[in-house]
C-alpha positions in Angstrom: -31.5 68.6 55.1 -33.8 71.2 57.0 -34.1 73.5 53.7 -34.8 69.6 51.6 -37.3 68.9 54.2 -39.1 72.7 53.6 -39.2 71.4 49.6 -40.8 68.3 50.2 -43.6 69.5 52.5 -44.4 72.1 49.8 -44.5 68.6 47.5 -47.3 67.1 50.1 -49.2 70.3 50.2 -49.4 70.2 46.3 -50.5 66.4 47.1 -47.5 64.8 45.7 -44.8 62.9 47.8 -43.2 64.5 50.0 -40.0 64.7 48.4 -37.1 67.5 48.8 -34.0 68.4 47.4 -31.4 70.7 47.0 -27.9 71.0 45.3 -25.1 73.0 47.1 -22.0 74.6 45.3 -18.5 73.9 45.8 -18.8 76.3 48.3 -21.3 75.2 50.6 -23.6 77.9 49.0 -27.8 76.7 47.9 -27.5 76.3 44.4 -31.3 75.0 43.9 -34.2 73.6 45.6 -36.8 71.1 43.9 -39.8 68.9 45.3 -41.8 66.7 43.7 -44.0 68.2 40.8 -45.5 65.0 39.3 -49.0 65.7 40.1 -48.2 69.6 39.1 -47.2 68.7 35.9 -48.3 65.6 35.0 -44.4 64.5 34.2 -43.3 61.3 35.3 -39.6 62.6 35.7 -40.1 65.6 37.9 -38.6 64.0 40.7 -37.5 66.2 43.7 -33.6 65.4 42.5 -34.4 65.8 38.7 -35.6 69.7 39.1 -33.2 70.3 41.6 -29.9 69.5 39.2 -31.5 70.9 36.4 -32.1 74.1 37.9 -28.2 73.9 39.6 -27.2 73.3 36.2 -29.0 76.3 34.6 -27.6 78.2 37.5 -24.0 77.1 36.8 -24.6 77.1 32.9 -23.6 74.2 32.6 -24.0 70.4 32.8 -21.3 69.2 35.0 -21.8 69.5 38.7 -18.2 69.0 39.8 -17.9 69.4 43.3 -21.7 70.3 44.2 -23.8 68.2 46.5 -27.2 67.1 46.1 -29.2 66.9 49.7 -32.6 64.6 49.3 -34.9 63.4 52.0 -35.6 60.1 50.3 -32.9 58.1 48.9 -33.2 58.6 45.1 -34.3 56.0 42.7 -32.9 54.3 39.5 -33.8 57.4 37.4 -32.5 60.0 39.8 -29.2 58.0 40.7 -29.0 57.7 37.1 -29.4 61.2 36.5 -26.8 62.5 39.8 -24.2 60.0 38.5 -24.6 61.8 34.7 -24.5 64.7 35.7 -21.5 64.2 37.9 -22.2 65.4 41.2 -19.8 64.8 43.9 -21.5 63.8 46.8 -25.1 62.6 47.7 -26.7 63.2 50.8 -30.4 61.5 52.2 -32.4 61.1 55.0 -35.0 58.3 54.4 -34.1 54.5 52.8 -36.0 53.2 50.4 -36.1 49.4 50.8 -38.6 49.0 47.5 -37.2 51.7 45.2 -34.0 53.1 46.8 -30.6 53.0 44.2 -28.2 53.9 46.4 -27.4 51.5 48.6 -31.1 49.8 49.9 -32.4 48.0 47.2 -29.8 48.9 44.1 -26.6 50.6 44.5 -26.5 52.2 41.1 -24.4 55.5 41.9 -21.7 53.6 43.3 -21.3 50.9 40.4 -17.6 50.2 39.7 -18.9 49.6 36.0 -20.1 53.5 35.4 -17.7 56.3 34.7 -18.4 58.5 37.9 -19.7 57.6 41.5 -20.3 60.0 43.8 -19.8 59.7 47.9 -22.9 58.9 49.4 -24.1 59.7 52.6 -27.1 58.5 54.0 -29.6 58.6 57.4 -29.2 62.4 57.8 -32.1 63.4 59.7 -33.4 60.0 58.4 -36.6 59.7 61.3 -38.2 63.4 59.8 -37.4 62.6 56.3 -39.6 59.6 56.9 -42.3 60.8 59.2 -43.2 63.1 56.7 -43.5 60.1 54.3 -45.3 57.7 56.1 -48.1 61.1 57.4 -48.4 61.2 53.9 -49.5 57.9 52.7 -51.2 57.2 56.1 -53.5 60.4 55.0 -56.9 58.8 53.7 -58.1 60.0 50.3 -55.2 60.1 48.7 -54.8 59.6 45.0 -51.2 59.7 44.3 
């Protein structure tokens, strides 16, 4: 969570949200890192999560993320549990709730819906007060247009 935490205060100092995330192997071993590049790249879907398992999936070449672990300082949302539970990573770890976006396990539980195909253990409040400090610094900070 330290190294998720690194990614998403490079997202704030790029002004976006201070989102982090990283997929580890099988092994334990940093697969990827990804923050949030929205304002970057003006791309709705570059989501901390999104880059992270698509660059652990270029790095495995390939699509399934069996046995990896995706780390993530804010609990993903309907697009990113979507995209963890599609790409069929094992485990999901997160600091911060998200009571008005959150989809697994505050305000939707998407990842661990008996009706989808895969659903990954979740694990949640890991270094939860940081993960949200950073987060509420952020949008306490005047000025800003994200």
């Amino acid at each position: 969570m330290r190294r998720a935490l690194a990614e998403a205060d490079l997202a704030a100092r790029a002004g976006d949200v201070p989102v982090g995330a990283v997929v580890l192997g099988p092994d334990g071993a940093l697969l990827a890192t990804g923050h949030n590049e929205r304002e970057a790249t003006g791309d709705p879907t570059a989501h901390a999560e999104v880059l992270a398992v698509r660059r652990a999936a270029a790095a495995l070449g390939r699509w399934r993320l069996t046995g990896c672990t995706l780390v993530v300082t804010l609990e993903p949302c309907t697009m990113c549990a979507g995209a963890l539970v599609q790409s069929r990573v094992d485990r999901v770890v997160y600091g911060a709730r998200d009571e008005k976006a959150g989809a697994a396990g505050s305000l939707w539980d998407l990842v661990r819906d008996r009706r989808l195909n895969h659903r990954p253990e979740v694990i949640h409040g890991v270094l939860e007060q940081e993960c949200a400090s950073l987060l509420t610094s952020f949008f306490r900070t005047p000025f800003r247009t994200s």
